[in-house]
C-alpha positions in Angstrom: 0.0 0.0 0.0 1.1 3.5 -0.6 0.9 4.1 3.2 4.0 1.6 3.8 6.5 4.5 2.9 5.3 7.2 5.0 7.7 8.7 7.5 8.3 10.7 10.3 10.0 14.1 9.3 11.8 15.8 12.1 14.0 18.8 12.9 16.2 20.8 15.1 17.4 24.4 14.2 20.1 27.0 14.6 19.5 30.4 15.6 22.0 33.0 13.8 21.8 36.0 15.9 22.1 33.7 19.3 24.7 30.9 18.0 22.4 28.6 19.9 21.1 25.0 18.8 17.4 24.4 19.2 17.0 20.5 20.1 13.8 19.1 18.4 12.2 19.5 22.1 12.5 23.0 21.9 10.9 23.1 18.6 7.0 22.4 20.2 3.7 22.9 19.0 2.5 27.0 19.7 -0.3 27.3 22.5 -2.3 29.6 24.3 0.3 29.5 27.4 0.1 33.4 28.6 2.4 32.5 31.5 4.7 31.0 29.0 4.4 32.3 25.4 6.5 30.1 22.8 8.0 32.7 20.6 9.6 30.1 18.2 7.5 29.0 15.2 8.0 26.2 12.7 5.4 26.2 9.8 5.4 25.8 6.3 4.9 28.8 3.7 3.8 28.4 0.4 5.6 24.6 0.3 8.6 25.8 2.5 9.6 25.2 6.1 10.3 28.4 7.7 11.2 28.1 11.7 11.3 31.4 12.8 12.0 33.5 16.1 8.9 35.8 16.3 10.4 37.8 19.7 12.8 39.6 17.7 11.6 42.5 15.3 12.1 41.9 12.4 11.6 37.7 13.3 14.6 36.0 13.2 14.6 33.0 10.8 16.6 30.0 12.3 18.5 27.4 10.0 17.0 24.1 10.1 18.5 20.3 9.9 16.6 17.8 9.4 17.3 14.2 11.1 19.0 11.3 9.2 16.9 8.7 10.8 20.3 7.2 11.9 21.3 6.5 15.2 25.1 6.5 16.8 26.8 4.0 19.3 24.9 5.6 22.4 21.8 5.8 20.3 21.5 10.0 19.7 19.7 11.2 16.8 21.9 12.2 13.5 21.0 15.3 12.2 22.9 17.4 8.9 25.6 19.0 10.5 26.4 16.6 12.9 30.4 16.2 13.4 31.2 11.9 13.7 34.2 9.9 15.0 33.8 7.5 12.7 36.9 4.6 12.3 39.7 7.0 15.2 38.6 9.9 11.5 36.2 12.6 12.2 33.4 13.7 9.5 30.8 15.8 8.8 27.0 14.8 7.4 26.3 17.1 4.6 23.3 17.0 2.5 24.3 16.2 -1.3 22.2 17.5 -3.9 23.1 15.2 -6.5 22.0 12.2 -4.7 19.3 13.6 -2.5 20.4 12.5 0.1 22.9 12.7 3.4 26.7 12.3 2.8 29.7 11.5 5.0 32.8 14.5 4.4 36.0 14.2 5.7 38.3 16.9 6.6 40.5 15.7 4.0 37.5 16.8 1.4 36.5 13.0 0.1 33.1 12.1 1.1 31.6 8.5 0.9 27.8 7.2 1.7 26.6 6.8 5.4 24.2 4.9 6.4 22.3 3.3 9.9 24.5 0.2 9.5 27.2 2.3 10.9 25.7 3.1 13.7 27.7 0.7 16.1 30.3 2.8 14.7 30.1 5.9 14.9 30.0 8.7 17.6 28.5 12.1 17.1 31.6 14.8 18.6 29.4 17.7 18.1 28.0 19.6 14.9 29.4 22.1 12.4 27.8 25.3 14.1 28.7 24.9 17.9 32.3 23.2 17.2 33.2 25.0 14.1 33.0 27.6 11.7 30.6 26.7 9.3 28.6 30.0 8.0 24.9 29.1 8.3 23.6 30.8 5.2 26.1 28.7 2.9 24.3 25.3 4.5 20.8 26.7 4.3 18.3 24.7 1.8 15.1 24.6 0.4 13.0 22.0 2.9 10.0 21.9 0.1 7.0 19.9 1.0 3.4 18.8 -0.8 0.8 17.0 1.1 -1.8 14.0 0.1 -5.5 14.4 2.2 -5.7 10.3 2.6 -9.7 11.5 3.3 -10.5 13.9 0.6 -8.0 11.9 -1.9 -6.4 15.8 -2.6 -3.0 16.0 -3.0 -2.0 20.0 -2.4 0.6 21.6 -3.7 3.6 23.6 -2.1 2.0 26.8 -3.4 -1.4 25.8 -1.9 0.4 25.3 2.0 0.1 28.8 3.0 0.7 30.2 6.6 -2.7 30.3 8.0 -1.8 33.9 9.9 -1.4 35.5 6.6 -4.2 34.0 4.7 -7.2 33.5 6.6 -8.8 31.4 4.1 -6.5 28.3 4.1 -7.6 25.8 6.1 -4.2 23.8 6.0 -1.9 24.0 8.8 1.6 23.0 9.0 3.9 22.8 12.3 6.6 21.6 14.0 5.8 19.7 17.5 8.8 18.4 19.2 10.4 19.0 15.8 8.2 17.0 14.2 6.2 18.1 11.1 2.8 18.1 11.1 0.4 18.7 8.2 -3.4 18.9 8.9 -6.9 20.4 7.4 -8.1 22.0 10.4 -11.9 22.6 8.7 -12.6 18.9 9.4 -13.8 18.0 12.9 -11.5 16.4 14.0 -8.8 18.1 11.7 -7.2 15.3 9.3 -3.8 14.8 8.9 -2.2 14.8 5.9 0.7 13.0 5.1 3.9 15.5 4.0 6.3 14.8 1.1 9.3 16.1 0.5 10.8 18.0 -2.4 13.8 15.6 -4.0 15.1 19.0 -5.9 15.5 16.8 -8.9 13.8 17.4 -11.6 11.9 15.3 -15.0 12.9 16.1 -18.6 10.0 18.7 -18.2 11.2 20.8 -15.8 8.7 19.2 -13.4 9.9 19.1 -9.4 9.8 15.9 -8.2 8.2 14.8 -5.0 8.7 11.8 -2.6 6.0 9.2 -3.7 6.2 10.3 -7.5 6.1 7.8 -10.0 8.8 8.4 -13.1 9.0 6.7 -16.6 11.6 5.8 -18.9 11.8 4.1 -22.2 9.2 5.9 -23.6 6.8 5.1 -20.2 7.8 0.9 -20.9 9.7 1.2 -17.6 8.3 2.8 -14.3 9.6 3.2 -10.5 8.7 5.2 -7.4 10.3 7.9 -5.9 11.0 6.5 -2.2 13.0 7.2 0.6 15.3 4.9 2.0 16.2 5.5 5.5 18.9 2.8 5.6 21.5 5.1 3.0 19.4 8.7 4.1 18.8 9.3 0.3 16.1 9.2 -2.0 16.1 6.3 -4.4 14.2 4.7 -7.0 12.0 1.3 -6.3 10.9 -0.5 -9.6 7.6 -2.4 -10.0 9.4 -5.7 -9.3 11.1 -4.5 -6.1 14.3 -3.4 -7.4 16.5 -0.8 -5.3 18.3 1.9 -7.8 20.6 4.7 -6.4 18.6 8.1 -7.2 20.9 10.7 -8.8 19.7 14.3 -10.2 21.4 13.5 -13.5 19.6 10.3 -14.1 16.0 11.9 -12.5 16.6 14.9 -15.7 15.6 11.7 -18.2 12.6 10.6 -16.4 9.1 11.4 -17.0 6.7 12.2 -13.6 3.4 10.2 -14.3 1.9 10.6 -11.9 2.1 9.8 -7.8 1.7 6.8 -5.5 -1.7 8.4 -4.2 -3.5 9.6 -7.1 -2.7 6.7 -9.2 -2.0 3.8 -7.2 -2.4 1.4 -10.3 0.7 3.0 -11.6 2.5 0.5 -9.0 1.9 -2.7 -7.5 -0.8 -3.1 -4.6 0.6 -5.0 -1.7 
């Protein structure tokens, strides 16, 4: 079923003007609180995740990494711009736009696939921000999300998740809650969630973005595979209609077609 590749999508952030990391615990749902106002919001805008720092004036817009789904030795959350002891060599996980996915660098500038079957292995030592010089606008990138209303069968577009606060009409509402995101139609009673995908940043020999759970054609449509996310590697890859595993790659995804989407036409791929 399509459901089988949904996943959980979580965050911490750095805040620029403070130098200070936000764990994902930090990161909590806004409430009512008076005694204790939460100043820190994480929401999407127009398809983006924006976390921002709403006590400063102008708002102060935080950096945010999203988590590998790894785990180290001691069983801590990787996140981009952790720092690993890794084999007595340290590295750094970097996002790599080629392959979608999370990288391993080394300080002596090779870089080599991670994955969770190191995680015996490897030690997070710290991240790139607090125990180094990395400049946070150089490591900033588009976190692009759609979102599928399993309900209404309605898959909505980046440009069509708005910020509520500026456009009272939308009835969609994205947050982070303990750095998780969130994605729900609050007109419904009770509001549904909706189940987020992210933005590869590839794109099909159209020009067309393409999205977690799309489904992509070559050989003149004879040859079809989904868009999936393996959390094993960190990357997104390609999943054929017999079950085979293919390493995604931007250069490959510009001679693919987008047909369509796991959701909106599920007879595209097999039905488990």
């Amino acid at each position: 079923m399509a459901d089988e590749y949904t996943r959980e999508w979580k965050f911490r952030a750095w805040d620029p003007a403070e130098k200070k990391m936000y764990s994902p615990e930090q990161l909590e749902e806004p409430d009512a609180d008076e005694n204790a106002p939460k100043t820190i919001y994480g929401k999407i805008v127009d398809g983006d995740l924006k976390i921002m720092d709403m006590k400063h004036n102008p708002p102060v817009e935080f950096l945010p990494m999203q988590c590998t789904n790894w785990y180290d030795n001691e069983q801590y959350e990787v996140y981009e711009g952790d720092i690993l002891e890794l084999d007595d060599k340290y590295c750094q996980v970097i996002w790599d736009e080629e392959t979608s996915g999370f990288m391993l660098l080394y300080n002596d500038g090779s870089v080599e696939q991670g994955g969770e079957y190191l995680s015996d292995a490897m030690h997070i030592a710290g991240n790139i921000f607090e125990n180094g010089d990395a400049d946070p606008e150089d490591r900033r990138r588009t976190l692009r999300f759609r979102a599928w209303d399993p309900d209404a069968k309605i898959m909505y577009q980046p440009e069509e998740l708005k910020d509520p606060e500026e456009d009272m009409m939308m009835s969609i509402y994205a947050y982070l809650s303990f750095g998780a995101l969130y994605i729900y139609d609050i007109k419904n009673d009770p509001p549904m969630e909706l189940i987020p995908m992210q933005d590869t940043g590839w794109k099909d020999l159209n020009g067309k973005e393409i999205f977690e759970g799309d489904v992509i054609a070559t050989n003149n449509g004879e040859d079809v595979a989904q868009v999936i996310w393996s959390a094993e590697i960190g990357q997104f890859i390609y999943m054929s209609n017999d079950g085979t595993l293919i390493p995604g790659a931007g250069s490959t995804a510009a001679q693919t077609e987008v047909v369509g989407n796991i959701y909106e036409n599920p007879k595209l791929v097999p039905q488990i």
